[in-house]
C-alpha positions as CSV (number, residue, x, y, z in Angstrom):
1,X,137.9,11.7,200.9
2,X,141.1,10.5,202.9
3,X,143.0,7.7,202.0
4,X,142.7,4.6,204.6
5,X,146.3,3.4,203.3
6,X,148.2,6.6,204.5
7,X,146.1,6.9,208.0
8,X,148.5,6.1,210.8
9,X,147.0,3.4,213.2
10,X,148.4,1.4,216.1
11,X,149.2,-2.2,215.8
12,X,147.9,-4.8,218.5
13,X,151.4,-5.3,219.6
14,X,152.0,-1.9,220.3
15,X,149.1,-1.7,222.6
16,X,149.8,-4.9,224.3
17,X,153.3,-3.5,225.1
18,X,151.7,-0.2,226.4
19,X,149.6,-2.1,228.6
20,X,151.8,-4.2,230.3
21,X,154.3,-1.6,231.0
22,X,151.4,0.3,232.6
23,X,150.4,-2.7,234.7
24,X,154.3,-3.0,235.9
25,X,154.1,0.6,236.8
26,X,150.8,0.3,238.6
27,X,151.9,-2.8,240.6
28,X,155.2,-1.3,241.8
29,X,152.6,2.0,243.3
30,X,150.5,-0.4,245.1
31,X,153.3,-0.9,248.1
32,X,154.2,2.9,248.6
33,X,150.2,3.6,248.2
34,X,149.5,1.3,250.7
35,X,152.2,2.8,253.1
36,X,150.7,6.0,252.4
37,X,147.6,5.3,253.1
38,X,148.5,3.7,256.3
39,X,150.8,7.1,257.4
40,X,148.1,8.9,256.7
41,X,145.2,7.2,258.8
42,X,147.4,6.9,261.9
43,X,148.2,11.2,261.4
44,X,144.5,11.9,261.1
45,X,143.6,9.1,263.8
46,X,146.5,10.9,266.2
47,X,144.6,14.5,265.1
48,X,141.2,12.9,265.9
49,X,142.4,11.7,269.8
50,X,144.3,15.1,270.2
51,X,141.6,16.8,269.2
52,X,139.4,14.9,271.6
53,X,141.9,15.6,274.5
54,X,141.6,18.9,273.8
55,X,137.7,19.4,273.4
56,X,138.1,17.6,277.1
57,X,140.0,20.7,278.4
58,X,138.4,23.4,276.4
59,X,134.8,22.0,278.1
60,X,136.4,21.3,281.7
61,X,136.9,24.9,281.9
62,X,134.1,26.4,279.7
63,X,131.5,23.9,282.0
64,X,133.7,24.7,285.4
65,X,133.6,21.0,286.1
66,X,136.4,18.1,286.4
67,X,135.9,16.1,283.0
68,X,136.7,12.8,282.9
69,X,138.7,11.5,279.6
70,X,138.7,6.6,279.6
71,X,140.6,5.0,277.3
72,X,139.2,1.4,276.8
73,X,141.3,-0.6,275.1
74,X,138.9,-3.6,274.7
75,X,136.0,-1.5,272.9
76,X,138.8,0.7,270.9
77,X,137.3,3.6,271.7
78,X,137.6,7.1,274.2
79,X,134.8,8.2,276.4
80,X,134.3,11.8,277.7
81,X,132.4,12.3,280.6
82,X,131.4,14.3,283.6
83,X,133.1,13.5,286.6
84,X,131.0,14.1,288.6
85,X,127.9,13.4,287.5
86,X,128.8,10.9,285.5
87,X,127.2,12.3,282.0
88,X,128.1,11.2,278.7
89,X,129.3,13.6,276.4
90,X,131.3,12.7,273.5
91,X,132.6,9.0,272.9
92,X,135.2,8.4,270.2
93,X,135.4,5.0,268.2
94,X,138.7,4.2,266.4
95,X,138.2,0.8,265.7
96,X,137.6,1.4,261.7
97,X,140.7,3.5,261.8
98,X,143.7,0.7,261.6
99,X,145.3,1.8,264.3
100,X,146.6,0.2,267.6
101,X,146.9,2.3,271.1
102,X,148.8,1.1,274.3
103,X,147.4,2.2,277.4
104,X,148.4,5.3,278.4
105,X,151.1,6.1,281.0
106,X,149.0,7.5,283.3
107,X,146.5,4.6,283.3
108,X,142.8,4.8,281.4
109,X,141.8,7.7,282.8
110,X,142.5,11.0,282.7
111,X,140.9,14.2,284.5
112,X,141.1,17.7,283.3
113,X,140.0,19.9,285.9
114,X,138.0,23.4,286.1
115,X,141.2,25.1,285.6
116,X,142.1,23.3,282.1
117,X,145.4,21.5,283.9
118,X,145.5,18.0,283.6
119,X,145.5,15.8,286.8
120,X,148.2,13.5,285.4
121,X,150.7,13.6,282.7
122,X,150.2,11.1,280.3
123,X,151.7,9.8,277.1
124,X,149.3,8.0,274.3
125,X,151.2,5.9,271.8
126,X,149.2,4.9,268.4
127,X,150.8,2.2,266.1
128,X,150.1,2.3,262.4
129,X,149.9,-1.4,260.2
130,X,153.4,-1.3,259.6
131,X,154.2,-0.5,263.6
132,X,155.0,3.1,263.1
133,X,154.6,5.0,266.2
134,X,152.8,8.5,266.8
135,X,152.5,10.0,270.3
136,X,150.5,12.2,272.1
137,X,151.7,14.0,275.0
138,X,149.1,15.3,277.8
139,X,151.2,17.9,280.4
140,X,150.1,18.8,283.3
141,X,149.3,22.0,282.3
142,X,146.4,20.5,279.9
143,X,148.7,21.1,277.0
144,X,148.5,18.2,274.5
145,X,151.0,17.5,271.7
146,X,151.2,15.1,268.9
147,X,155.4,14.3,267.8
């Protein structure tokens, strides 16, 4: 039978001062988390529109058609379509995504033609929370790029 007397416990203080060191350890991660987490959704948002732009090209020539790629700003979201024909094909919604995009230099639009090359150059810009910027580059080759 074991002695309760020579057992080794922890006193209520001790925990206490456990815990509160733990909660000022915690509440000093909440800011870099929250920075993180806002990095990170504008990366995967950028990934998400490049990958868009580049499903544009990849079915522009694998359809043999001029696709037509809208940016709307007011509905936060990107539209893919025939341009000719004018059917819908993929639409893109970023508005859950906390992330800001400015028009892009080229206007709303952009065309990808049969060939894969892109009618106009264009530069996308996405702002994070905290007003980082991410861009996405459209040559006129078709080539998009994410810096």
């Amino acid at each position: 039978m074991t002695n309760l007397s020579t057992q080794a416990g922890k006193s209520l203080a001790e925990l206490t001062v456990v815990l509160v060191i733990a909660g000022i350890i915690a509440t000093m991660a909440v800011p870099s988390y929250q920075t993180m987490t806002a990095r990170v959704q504008a990366r995967s948002a950028a990934a998400e529109i490049a990958s868009t732009l580049r499903m544009a090209r990849q079915l522009a020539m694998a359809r043999r058609e001029r696709l037509l790629v809208r940016f709307s700003l007011s509905e936060r979201s990107i539209t893919l379509r025939s341009a000719d024909t004018g059917g819908l094909l993929d639409v893109y919604h970023y508005e859950d995504k906390n992330i800001a995009i400015d028009e892009p230099t080229a206007g709303p639009d952009l065309f990808f033609h049969p060939s894969g090359r892109s009618a106009s150059a264009t530069t996308i810009v996405i702002h994070d929370r905290q007003d980082r910027r991410t861009t996405v580059t459209v040559s006129l080759t078709g080539r998009v790029v994410i810096s």
